[in-house]
C-alpha positions as CSV (number, residue, x, y, z in Angstrom):
1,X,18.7,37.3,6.8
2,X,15.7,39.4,6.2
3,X,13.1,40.6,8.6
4,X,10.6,38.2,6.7
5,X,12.9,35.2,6.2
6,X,13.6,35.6,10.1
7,X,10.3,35.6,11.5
8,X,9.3,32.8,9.3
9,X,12.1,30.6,10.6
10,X,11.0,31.6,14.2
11,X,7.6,31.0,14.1
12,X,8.6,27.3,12.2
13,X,10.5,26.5,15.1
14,X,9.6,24.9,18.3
15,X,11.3,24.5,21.2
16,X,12.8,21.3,22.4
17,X,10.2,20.6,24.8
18,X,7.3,20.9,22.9
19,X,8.3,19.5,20.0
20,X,9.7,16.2,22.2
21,X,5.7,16.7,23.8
22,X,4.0,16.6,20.3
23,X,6.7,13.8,19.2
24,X,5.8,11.8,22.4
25,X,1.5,12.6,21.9
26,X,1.6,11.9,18.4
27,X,4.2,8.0,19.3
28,X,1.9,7.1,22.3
29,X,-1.8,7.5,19.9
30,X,-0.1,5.3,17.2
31,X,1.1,3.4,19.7
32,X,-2.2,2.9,21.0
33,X,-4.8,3.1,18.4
34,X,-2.9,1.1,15.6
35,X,-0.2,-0.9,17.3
36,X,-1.6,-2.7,19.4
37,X,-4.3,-3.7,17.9
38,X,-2.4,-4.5,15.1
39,X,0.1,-6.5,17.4
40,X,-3.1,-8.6,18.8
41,X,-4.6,-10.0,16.2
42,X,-1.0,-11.7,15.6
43,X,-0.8,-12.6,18.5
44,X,-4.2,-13.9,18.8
45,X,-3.7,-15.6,15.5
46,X,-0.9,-18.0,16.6
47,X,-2.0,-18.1,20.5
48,X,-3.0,-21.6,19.7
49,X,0.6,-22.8,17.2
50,X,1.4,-22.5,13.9
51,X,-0.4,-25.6,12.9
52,X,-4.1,-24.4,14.1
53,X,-3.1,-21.3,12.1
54,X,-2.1,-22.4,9.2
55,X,-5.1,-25.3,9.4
56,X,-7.2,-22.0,9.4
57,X,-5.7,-20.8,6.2
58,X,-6.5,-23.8,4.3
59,X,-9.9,-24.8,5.5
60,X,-12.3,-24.6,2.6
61,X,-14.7,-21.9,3.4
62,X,-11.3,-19.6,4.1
63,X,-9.0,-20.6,0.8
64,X,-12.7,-19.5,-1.2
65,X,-12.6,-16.4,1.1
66,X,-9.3,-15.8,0.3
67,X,-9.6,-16.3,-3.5
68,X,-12.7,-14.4,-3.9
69,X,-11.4,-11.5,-2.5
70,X,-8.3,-11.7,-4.6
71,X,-10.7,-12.2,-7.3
72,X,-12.7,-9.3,-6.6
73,X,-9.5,-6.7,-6.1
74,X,-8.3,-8.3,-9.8
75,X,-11.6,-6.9,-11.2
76,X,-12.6,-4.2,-10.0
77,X,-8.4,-2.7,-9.8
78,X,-8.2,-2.6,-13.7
79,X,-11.6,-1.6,-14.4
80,X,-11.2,1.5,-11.7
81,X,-7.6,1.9,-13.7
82,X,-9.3,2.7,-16.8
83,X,-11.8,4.7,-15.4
84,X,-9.6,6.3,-13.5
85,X,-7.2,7.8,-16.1
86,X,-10.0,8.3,-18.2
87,X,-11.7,10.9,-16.0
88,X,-8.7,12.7,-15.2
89,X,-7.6,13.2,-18.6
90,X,-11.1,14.6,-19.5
91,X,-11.4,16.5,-16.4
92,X,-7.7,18.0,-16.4
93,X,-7.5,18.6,-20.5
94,X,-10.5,19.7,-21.6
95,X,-13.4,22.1,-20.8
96,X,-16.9,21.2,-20.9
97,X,-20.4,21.7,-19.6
98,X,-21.0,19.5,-16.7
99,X,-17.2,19.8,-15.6
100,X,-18.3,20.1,-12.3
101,X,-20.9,17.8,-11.6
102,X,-18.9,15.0,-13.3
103,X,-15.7,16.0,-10.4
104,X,-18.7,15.4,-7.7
105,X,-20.5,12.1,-8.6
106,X,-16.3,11.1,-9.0
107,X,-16.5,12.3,-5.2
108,X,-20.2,10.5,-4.3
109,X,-18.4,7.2,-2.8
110,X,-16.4,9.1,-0.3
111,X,-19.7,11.4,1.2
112,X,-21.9,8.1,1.2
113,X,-22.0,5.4,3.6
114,X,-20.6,2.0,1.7
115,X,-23.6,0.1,3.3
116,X,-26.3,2.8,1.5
117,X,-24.2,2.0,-1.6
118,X,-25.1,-1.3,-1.4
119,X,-28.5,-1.0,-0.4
120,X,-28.6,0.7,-3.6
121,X,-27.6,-2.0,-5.2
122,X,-30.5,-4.3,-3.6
123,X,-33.0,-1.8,-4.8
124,X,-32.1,-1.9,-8.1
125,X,-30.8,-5.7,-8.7
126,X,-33.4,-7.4,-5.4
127,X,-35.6,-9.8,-6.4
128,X,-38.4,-7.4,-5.4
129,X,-36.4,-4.2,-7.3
130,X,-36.5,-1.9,-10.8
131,X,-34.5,-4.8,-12.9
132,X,-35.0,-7.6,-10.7
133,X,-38.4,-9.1,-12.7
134,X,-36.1,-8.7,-15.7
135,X,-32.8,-10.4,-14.4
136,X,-34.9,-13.1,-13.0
137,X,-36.5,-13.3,-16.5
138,X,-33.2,-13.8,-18.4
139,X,-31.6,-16.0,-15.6
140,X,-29.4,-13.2,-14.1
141,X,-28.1,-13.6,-10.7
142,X,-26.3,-10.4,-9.9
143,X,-26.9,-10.2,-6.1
144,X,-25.8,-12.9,-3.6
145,X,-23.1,-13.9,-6.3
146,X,-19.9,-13.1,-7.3
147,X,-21.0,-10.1,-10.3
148,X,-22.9,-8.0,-7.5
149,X,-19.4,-8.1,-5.0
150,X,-17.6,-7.1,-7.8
151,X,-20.3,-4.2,-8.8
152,X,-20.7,-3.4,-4.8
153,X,-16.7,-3.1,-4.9
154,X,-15.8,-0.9,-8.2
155,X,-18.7,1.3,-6.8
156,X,-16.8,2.3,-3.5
157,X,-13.3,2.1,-5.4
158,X,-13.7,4.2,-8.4
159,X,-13.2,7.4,-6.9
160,X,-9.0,6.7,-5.6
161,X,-7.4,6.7,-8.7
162,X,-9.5,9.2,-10.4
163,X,-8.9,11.7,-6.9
164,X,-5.0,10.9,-7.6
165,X,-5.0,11.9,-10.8
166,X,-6.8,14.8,-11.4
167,X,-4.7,17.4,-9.7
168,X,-1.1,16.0,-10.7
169,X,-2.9,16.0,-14.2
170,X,-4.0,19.7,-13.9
171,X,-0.7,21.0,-12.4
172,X,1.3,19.4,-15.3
173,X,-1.1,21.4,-17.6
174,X,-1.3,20.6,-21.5
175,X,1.6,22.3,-23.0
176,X,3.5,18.5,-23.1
177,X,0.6,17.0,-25.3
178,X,0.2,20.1,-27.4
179,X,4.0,20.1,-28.4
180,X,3.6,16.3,-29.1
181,X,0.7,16.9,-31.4
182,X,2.1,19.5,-33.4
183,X,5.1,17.1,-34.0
184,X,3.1,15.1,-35.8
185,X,2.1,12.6,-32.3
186,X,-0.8,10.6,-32.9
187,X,-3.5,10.9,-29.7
188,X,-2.7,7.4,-29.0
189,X,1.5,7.8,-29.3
190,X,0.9,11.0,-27.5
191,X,-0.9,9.2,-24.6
192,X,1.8,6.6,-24.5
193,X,4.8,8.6,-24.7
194,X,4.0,11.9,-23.0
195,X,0.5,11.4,-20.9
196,X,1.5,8.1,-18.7
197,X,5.5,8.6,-18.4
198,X,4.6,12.4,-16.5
199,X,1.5,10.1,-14.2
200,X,3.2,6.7,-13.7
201,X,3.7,7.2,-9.8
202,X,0.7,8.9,-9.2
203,X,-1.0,5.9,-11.4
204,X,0.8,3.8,-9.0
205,X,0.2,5.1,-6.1
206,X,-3.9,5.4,-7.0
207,X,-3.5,1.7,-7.8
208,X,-2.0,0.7,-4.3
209,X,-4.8,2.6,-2.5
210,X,-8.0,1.3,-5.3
211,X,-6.2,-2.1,-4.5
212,X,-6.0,-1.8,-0.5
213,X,-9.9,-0.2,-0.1
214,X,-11.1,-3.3,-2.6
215,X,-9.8,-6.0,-0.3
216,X,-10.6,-5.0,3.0
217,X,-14.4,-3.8,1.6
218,X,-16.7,-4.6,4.0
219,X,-19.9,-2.6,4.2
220,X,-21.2,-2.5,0.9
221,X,-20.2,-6.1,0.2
222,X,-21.5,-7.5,3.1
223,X,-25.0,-6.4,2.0
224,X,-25.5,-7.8,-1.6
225,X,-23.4,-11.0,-0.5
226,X,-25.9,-13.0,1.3
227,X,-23.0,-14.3,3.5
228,X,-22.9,-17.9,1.6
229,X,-19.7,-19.7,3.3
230,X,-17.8,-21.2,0.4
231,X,-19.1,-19.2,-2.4
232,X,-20.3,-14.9,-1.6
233,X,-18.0,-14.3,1.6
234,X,-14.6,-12.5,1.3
235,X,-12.2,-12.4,3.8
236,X,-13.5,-9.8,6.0
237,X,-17.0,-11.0,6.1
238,X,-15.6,-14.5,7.0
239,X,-13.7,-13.1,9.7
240,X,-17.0,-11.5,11.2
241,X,-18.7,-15.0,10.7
242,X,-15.8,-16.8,12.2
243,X,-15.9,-14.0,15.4
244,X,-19.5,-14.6,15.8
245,X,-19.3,-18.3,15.6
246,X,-16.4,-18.0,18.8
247,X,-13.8,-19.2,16.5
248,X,-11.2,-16.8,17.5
249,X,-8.1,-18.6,16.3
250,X,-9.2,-18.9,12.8
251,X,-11.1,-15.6,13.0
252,X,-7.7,-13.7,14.1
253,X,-5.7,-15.7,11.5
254,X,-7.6,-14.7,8.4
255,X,-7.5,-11.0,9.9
256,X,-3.9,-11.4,10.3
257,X,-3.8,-12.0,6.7
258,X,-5.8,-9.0,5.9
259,X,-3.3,-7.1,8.3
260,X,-0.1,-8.8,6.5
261,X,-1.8,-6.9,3.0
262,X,-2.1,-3.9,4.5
263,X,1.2,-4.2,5.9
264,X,2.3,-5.0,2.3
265,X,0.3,-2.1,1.0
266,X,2.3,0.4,3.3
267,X,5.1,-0.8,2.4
268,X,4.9,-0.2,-1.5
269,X,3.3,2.8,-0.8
270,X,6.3,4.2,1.0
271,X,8.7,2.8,-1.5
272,X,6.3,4.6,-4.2
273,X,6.6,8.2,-2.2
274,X,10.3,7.3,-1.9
275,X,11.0,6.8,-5.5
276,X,9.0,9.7,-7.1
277,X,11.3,12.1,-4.6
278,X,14.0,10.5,-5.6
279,X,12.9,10.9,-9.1
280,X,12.0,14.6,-8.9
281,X,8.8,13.6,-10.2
282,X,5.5,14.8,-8.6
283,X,3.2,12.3,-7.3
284,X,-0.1,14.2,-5.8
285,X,-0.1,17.2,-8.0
286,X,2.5,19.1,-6.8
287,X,5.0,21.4,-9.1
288,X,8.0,20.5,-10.6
């Protein structure tokens, strides 16, 4: 073993103590900070029985909750998906002018607050903003309805599936493309066949993140909503109304849903991680 190879494996290795320490630090703050909380709002949910929990599942204002957030992920998901690969082939493939302020506005969502984003979105849609007179004009109703939670949504989104592409799209480099060009490879059988077979599970694994962050938006939505029960609330803004109103059993059961999805989400995104290794194939931008 050499000198270098020596010292590296000592200073990677811990003793037993502190590495049971950091083990027992890192257990107790999960413990802490996400399982029990997480183990409360189920238990909260069915404090009262099944029946009152399942009778807050299906009361009106909560199914249209449920469905408008489902509606909302279903929109603005695909739309980010295009987007998304979009971007990263143009940022990843090519060289242009403006390279780099494209990669930051990409960025913009994660540096500002989702409830400016929305505010944003009053200023320029309001009744009172620059397109509002217009939209009014042609019968437009953008905020307080269903287009503006959507808008509010893809805004704060866009930037997960774009992020996960780029560098796995980079590190691949071009090489694969070029080769499949000068075959004879249309752009379109060259996207197909080369371009999303060497992406699929970082594609993937964008998807599952775009898909988590659109259902349990709060901020942003919350402000070009307007709160109407029945028609503009999603599932977290009806468990805030719910909370507000004292209705904890039906506030903790929607939230138990929204917990059971990212539950779900985890889940997938493990098996994801799992099956790229497995597959030998990178997933965040990481070589071969």
């Amino acid at each position: 073993m050499t000198g270098h190879s020596l010292q590296r494996k000592i200073s990677t290795h811990e003793s037993f103590g502190v590495t049971a320490l950091l083990i027992s630090i890192s257990l107790l703050y999960l413990l802490l900070f996400l399982g029990l909380p997480l183990i409360a709002v189920f238990v909260e949910a069915f404090s009262k029985g099944w029946n009152l929990y399942i009778a807050a599942l299906k009361e009106p204002d909560a199914w249209s909750a449920i469905k408008l957030t489902f509606l909302t992920a279903a929109i603005a998901v695909p739309a980010n998906l295009v987007f998304g690969v979009a971007a990263a082939w143009c940022i990843a493939k090519f060289e242009f002018k403006g390279k780099s302020l494209l990669i930051t506005l990409i960025d913009l969502p994660f540096a500002v607050s989702p409830v400016v984003s929305g505010l944003v979105y009053v200023l320029l849609f309001g009744a009172q903003g620059w397109f509002g007179h217009w939209l009014q004009a042609h019968d437009i109703k953008l905020l307080f309805a269903v287009p503006g939670i959507v808008l509010a949504t893809i805004f704060v989104t866009f930037p997960f599936i774009a992020r996960e592409l780029i560098p796995l799209m980079q590190a691949q480099g071009k090489e694969e493309e070029e080769a499949s060009v000068s075959l004879g490879a249309s752009g379109w059988q060259t996207f197909w066949l080369v371009t999303i077979p060497n992406i699929k599970w970082g594609l993937l694994y964008g998807v599952i993140l775009c898909n988590a962050r659109a259902m349990g938006e709060f901020g942003a939505v919350s402000v070009v909503s307007g709160h109407i029960r029945g028609l503009t609330n999603t599932m977290p803004l009806h468990v805030e109304i719910l909370y507000n109103e004292y209705n904890f059993v039906a506030a903790f059961a929607v939230a138990s849903l929204l917990a059971l999805l990212a539950l779900v989400t985890l889940v997938v995104k493990t098996l994801v991680e799992l099956q790229a290794k497995r597959s030998g194939e990178p997933l965040h931008g990481e070589t071969r």
